[in-house]
C-alpha positions in Angstrom: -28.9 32.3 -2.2 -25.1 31.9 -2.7 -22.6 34.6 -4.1 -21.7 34.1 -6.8 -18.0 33.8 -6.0 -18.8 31.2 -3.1 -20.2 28.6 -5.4 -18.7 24.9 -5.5 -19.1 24.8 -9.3 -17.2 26.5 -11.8 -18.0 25.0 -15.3 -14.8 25.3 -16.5 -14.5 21.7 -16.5 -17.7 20.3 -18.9 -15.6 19.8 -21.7 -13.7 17.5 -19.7 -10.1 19.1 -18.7 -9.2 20.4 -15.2 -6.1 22.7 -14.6 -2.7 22.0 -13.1 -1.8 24.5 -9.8 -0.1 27.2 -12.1 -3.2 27.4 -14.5 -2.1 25.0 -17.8 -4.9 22.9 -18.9 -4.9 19.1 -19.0 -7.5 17.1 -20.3 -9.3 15.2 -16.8 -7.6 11.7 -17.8 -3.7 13.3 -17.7 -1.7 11.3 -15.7 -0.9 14.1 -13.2 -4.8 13.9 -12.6 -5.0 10.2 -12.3 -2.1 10.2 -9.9 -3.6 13.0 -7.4 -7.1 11.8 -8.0 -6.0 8.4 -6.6 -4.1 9.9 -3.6 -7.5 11.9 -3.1 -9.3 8.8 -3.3 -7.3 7.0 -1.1 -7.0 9.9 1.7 -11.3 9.4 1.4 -10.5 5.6 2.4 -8.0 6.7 5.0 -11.2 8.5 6.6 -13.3 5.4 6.6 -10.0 3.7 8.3 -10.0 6.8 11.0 -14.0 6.5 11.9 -13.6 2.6 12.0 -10.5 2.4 14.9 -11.1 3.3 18.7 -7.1 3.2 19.3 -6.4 7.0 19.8 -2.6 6.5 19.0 -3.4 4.8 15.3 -6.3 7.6 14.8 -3.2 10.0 15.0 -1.2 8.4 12.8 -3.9 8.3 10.4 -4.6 12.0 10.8 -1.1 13.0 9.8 -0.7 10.4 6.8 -4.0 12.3 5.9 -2.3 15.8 6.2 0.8 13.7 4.3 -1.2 13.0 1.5 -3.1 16.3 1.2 0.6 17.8 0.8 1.5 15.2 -1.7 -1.8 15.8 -3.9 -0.2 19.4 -4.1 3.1 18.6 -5.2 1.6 16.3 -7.8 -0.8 18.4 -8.9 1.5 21.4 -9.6 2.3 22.1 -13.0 6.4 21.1 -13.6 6.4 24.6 -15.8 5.2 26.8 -12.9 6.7 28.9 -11.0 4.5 28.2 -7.7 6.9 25.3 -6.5 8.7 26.8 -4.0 5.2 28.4 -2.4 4.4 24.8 -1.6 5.6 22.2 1.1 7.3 19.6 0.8 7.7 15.8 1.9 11.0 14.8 3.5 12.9 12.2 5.4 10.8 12.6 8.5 7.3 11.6 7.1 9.5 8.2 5.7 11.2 7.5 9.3 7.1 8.3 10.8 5.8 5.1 8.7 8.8 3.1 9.7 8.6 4.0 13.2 5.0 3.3 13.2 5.4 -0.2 11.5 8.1 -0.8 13.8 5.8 -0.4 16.7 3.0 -2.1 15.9 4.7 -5.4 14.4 6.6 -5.5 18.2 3.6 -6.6 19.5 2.0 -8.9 16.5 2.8 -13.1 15.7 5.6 -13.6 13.4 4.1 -13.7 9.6 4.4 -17.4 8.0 1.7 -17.3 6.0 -0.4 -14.6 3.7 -3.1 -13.0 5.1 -6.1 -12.7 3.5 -8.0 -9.4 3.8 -10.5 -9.5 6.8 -10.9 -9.7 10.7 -13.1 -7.0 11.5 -14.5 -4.3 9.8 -11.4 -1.4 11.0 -8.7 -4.3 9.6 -10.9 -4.8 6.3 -10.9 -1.0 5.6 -7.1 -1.1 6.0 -7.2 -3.5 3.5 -8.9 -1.5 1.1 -6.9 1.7 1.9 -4.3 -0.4 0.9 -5.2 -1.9 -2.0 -6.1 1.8 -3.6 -2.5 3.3 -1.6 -1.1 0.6 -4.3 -2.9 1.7 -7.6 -2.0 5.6 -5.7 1.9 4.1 -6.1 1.4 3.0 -9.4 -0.1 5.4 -11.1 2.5 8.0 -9.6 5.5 5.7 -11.0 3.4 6.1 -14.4 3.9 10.1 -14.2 7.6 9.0 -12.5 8.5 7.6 -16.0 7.2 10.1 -18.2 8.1 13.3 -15.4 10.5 12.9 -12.5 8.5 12.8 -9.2 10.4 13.6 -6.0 12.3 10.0 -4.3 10.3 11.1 -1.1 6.9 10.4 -2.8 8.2 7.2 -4.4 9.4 6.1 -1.1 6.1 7.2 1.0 3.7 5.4 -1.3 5.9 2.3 -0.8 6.5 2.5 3.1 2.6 3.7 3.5 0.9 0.3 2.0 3.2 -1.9 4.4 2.0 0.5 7.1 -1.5 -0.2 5.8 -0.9 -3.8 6.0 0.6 -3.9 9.6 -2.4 -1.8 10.8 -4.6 -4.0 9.2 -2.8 -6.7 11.5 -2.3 -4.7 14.6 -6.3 -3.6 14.7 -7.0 -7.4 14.9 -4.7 -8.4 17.6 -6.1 -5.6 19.4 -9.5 -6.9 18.9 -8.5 -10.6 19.0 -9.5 -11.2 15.9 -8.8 -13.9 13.5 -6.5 -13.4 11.1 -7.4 -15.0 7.5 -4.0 -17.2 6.8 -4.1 -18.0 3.4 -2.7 -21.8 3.8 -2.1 -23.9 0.2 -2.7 -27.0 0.2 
């Protein structure tokens, strides 16, 4: 049997509110929580994106968005009254210029874009897809808390950089695998 202090559950959350890092309670459906529950969603779908590729150098870069995420579902978690902010890290320049220098990489190699691409190719680009699709609501919802609470520029500029990353992954893992790419042609 468990101690007691080593269990998972601590009830404090039946009625329905959660607390912020700094101890204030919010009620589960704050926007603070929306925001870091979609980064924490989306970090889950960056996991699936990690298990799915065989490139070693994209697995990496998916690792440290992870880690990038993780320290960004801390920030945004913390309560703007407490006085824990300087205890946690923080995102700079460097995790921005990462993303670009990744994007830079990959689209080197990959066909000029004329057209849309519709999500697909193989099961590792798909995933990207998805990743990105839920790194977008992750953006929104964070611009939401923006408006109402400043969030840091880094953030703002991470989520943004981070779903074109997504896309060009998306892209790059089907070259790799000579797969199809999905234009989407009008007619």
């Amino acid at each position: 049997m468990l101690e007691e202090n080593r269990k998972i559950y601590t009830k404090t959350g039946d009625k329905g509110e959660t607390s912020l890092i700094g101890g204030s309670r919010v009620p589960k459906f704050h926007i603070r929580i929306e925001a870091y529950g979609t980064l924490d969603e989306l970090n889950a779908q960056l996991g699936v994106v990690y298990d799915s590729i065989i490139d070693s150098t994209s697995q990496k870069s998916i690792q440290k968005i992870i880690e990038t995420i993780f320290k960004m579902e801390s920030i945004i978690a913390l309560d703007p009254k407490s006085k824990f902010e300087n205890n946690l890290p923080k995102l700079n320049q460097t995790d921005i210029d990462f993303l670009e220098i990744e994007i830079d990489r990959m689209n080197e190699v990959l066909p000029k874009l004329e057209n849309f691409i519709l999500p697909g190719g193989n099961i590792a680009a798909s995933f990207c897809h998805v990743a990105r699709c839920v790194c977008r609501r992750a953006e929104r919802n964070i611009l939401r808390l923006h408006y109402e609470e400043a969030v840091e520029d880094a953030i703002l500029k991470y989520m943004n950089r981070l779903s074109d990353y997504l896309f060009i992954l998306s892209r790059f893992i089907c070259f790799q695998h000579v797969c199809k790419e999905q234009k989407w042609i009008t007619k």
